[in-house]
Every structure is written in C-alpha cells, then in structure tokens.
C-alpha positions as CSV (number, residue, x, y, z in Angstrom):
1,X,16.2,23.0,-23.4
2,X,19.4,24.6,-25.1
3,X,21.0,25.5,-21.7
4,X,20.5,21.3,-20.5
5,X,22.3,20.3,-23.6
6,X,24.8,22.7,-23.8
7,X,25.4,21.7,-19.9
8,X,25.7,18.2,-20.7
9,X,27.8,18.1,-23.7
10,X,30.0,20.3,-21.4
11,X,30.4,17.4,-18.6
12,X,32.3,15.1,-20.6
13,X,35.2,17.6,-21.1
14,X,34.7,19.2,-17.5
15,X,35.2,15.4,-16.0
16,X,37.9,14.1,-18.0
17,X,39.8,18.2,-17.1
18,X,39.2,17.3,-13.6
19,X,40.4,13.6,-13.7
20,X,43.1,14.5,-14.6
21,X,43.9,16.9,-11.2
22,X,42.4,14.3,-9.0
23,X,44.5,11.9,-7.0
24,X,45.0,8.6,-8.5
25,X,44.1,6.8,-5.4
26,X,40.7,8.8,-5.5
27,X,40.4,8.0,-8.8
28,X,40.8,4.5,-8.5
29,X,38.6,4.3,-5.5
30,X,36.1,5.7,-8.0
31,X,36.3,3.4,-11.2
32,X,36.4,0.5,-8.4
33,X,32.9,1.5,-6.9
34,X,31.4,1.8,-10.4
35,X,32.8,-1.8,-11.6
36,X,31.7,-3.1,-8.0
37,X,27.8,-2.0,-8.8
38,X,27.9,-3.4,-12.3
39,X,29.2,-6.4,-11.2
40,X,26.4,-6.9,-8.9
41,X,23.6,-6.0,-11.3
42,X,25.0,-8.2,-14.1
43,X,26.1,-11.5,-11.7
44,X,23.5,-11.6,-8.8
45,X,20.4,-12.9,-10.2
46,X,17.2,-11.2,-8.6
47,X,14.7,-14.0,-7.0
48,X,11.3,-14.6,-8.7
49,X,8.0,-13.4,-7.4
50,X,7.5,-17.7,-6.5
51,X,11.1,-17.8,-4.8
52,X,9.9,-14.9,-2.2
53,X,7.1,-16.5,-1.8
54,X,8.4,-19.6,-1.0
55,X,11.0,-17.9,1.3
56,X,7.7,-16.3,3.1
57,X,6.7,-19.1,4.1
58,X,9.9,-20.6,5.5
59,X,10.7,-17.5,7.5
60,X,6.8,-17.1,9.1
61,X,5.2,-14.2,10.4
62,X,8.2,-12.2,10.7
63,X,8.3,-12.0,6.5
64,X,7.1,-8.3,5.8
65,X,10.0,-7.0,8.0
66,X,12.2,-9.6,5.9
67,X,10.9,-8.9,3.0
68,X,11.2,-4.7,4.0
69,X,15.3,-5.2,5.4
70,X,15.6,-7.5,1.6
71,X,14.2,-5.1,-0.8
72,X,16.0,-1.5,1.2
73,X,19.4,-3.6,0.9
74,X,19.3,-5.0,-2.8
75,X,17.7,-1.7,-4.6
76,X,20.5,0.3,-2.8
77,X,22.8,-1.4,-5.5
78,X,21.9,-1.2,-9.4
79,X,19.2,-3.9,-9.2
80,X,15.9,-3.4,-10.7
81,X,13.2,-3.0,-7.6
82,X,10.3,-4.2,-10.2
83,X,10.4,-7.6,-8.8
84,X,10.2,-6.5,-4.6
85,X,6.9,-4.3,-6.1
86,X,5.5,-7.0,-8.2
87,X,6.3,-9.4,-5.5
88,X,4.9,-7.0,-2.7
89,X,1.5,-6.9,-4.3
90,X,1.4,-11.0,-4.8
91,X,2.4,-11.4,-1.4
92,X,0.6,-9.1,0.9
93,X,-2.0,-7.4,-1.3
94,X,-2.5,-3.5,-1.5
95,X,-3.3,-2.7,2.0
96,X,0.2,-4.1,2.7
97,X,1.8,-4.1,0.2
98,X,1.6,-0.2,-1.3
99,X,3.2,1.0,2.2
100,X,6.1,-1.5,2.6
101,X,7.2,-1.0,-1.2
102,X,7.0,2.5,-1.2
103,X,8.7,2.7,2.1
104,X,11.3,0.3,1.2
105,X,12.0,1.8,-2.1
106,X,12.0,5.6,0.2
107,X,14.8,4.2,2.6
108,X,16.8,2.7,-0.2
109,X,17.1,5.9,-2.5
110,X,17.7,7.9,1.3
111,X,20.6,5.2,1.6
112,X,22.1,5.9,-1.8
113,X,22.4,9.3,-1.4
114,X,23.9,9.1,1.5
115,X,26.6,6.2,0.5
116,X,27.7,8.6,-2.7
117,X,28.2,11.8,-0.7
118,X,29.8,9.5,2.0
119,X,31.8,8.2,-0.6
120,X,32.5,12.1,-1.8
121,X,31.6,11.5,-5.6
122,X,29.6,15.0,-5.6
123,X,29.9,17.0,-8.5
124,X,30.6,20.3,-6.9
125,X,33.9,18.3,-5.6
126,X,34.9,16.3,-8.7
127,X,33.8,18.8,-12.2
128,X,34.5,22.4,-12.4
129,X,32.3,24.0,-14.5
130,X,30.1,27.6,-14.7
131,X,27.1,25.8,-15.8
132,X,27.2,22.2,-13.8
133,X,28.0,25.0,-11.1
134,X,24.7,26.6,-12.1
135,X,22.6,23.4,-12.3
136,X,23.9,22.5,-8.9
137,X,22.7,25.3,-7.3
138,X,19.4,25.4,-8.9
139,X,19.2,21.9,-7.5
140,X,20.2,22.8,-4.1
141,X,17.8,25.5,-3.5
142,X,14.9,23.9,-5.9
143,X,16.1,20.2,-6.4
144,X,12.6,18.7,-5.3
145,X,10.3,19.3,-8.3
146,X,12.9,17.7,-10.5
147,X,13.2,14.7,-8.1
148,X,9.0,14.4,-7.9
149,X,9.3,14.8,-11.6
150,X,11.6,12.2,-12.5
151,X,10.0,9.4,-10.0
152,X,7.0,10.0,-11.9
153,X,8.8,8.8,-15.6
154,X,9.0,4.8,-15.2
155,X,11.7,4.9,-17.7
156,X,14.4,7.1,-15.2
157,X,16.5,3.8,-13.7
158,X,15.9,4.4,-10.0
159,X,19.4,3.5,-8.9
160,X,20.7,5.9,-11.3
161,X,18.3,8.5,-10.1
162,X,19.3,7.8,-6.7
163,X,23.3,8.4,-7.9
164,X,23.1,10.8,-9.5
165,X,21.0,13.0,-6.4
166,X,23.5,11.8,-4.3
167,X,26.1,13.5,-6.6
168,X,24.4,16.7,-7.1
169,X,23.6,19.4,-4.5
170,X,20.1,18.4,-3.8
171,X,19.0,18.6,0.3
172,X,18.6,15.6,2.0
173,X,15.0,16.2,3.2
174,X,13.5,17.5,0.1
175,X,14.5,14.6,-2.0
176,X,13.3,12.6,0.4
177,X,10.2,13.4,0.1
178,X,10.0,14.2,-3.2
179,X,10.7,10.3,-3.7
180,X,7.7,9.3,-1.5
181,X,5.9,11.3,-3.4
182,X,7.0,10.7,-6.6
183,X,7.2,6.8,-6.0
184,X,3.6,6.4,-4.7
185,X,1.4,6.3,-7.9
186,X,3.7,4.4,-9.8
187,X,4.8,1.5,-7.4
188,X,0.9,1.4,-6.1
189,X,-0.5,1.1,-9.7
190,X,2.0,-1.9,-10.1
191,X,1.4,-3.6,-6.8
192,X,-2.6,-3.4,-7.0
193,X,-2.5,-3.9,-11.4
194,X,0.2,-6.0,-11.8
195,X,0.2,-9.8,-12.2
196,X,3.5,-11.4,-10.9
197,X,2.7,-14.7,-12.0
198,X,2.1,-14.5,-15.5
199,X,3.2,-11.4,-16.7
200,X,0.3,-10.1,-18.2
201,X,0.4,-6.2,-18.3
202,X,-3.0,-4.7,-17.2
203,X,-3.9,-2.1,-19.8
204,X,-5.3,0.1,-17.0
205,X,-1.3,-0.4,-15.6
206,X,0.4,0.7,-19.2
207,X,-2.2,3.6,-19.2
208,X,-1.2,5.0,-15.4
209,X,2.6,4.8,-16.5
210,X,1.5,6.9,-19.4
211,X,-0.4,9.4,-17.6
212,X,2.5,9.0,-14.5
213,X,5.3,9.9,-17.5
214,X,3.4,12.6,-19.0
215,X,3.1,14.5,-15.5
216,X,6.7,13.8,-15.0
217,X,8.3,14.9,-18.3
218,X,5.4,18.1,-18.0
219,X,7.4,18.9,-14.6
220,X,10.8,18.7,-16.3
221,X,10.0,21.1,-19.0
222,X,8.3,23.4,-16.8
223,X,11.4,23.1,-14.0
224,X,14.0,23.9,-17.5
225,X,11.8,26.9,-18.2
226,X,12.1,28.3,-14.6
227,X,15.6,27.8,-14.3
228,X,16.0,29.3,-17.5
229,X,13.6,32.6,-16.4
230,X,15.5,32.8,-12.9
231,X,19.2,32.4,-15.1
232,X,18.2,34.9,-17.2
233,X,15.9,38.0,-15.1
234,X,19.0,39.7,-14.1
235,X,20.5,40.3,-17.2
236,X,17.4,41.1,-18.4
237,X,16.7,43.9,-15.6
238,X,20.2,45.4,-15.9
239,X,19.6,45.6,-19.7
240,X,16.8,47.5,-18.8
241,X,17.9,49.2,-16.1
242,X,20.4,51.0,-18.7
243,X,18.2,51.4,-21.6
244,X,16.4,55.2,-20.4
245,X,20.2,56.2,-19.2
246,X,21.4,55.7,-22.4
247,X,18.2,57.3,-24.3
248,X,18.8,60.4,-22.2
C-alpha cells in the first residue's frame, strides 16, 4: 500500500503546481462545476419512497420509463441513488425492479464519465506527476478490476466513483461493465431486502453489504499488489540480468 499513499500525498502538491499553470478561465470553469454539484446535493431535497409512489400513480403506466429517465438524470449529480433503489423495489418488486435500478444506476455512472472528460477535468491534462502518471496508466490498460472492486464497497459514494473514473484514464467500455457488474449484488440485495417504508435494515441485507465490502476491499489489495509486481519486475530483471556479469 506504500506506493497508493505516497501517490496520494503527492496529488495535493502536483494540483496546486499545476493550478497554478492553468488558465484562469479553466480554472474558474472548474471551481464553478464543483460549487454547482454541491449546491445541488445540499439544496435539492430527494423525494421519499411515498412521494414516487404517489407520482406513479399520477403519471400511469408509463411510470417505470419515468421512473428510469428520473433516477439516470438525478444520480448523474452528487445525489445519493439509495432512495431510486429502495424506491425501485417498493414500487415494482424484484422482477422489475433489480433491472431498471441497475440499469439506471449503469447509464448514469456511463453519463458522468462522459460529462467530466467532456468537461476535460482528466488528470493526465490537469496534474503532472511520475506516479499519478503511473496509476493512470495502470488504470487505462487494467482500470476494470478496481472499478468491479470499488462498486462492491457500499461505502465508495457512487458519484464520486463515477468522477473520479471520468478523470482517470480508465476505457469507456470496461468501466462500463465493470459497474453493471459491480452494481448488481449490491443494488439487488437492497431492492429485494430492503424496507422503504419503515426503515428497518434486514440483517440478511447488513450481512450481503459485509460480504459485498469484503470481496471489494479483497479486489483492491490484490489489484495494489499487481500493480506493484508489474511496477517493479523490470528493475528486478535488470538487477538480475547484471548480477552473473558482474560475478565474472
């Protein structure tokens, strides 16, 4: 883990270096998309599992598409998407349910992406650094076990997840569906175990995000340890390379 924390206490410096260089308008541009996505996650209250249900009913048959276009566009900004999966279970039941949350949730972290790259807030543009340049890579050609990975840990914020991929190096198609992946156990243990109404907590629920997390944070260690094998092999192999030219 030494190379992850070195890496990160490395970005502060690296950012503020490069901040410095950029164009103020860019910079601006910047701080104003940040304050625009707080602003919207601490202002805009989220509507209660009763609200969309009582908006189901006034908009009829046409609600799961609705309730699909609803939950894509509000998750793509810092909102918490608990609500649209607790609310997906409650109002259209697993066989439902499970595929429009997961899909929603899919589209929306495919739309964040896209909206920071768009948006050209991508690290390889904005920090120079060896290592970030490193960790970028690694991401690029391998970035989908850490995505899997991290969608398995219910504590990772998914908008910030979905940021920062869309500020690293990670393709488009892997992370993708790495995020299916990685979203389907967890959002289908909360729309079939969890109680939207009363907010009781299953115990079965608490012990699937437990065994969800342990996967996830298992996948993380064993990603660090292969980065740190493939960062390492060819120093190690010159160093040996060299060692029987010098013993003769």
């Amino acid at each position: 883990m030494k190379p992850v924390v070195s890496t990160l206490r490395a970005v502060p410096g690296a950012v503020a270096a490069t901040a410095a260089g950029l164009p103020r308008r860019r910079v601006v541009t910047i701080v104003a998309g940040v304050v625009i996505l707080v602003a919207f996650a601490v202002f805009v209250p989220l509507p209660t599992a009763i609200q969309l249900r009582d908006w189901a009913r006034s908009v009829g048959p046409w609600f799961p598409l609705a309730f699909l276009a609803a939950h894509i566009v509000v998750t793509v900004f810092p909102f918490p998407r608990t609500a649209f999966t607790l609310a997906a279970g409650l109002l259209f039941g697993p066989a439902l349910g499970v595929p429009l949350a997961v899909s929603a949730a899919t589209v929306s972290a495919l739309i964040a992406l896209l909206l920071v790259r768009a948006a050209g807030w991508q690290l390889n543009r904005l920090v120079s650094h060896p290592r970030i340049a490193s960790l970028d890579a690694r991401l690029r050609e391998r970035g989908w076990p850490t995505v899997v990975s991290m969608r398995l840990i219910p504590a990772v914020p998914f908008s910030v997840l979905n940021y920062a991929a869309g500020a690293s190096a990670v393709r488009v198609l892997p992370y993708t569906l790495a995020t299916l992946a990685g979203l389907l156990p967890g959002t289908a243990a909360v729309v079939i175990l969890g109680d939207a109404l009363t907010g009781n907590v299953n115990p079965l629920l608490v012990l699937v995000s437990v065994c969800t997390a342990s996967v996830g944070v298992a996948g993380l260690v064993l990603e660090v340890r292969a980065h740190r094998r493939a960062h390492r092999s060819p120093v190690e192999g010159f160093e040996q390379s060299t060692e029987p030219a010098v013993s003769r």
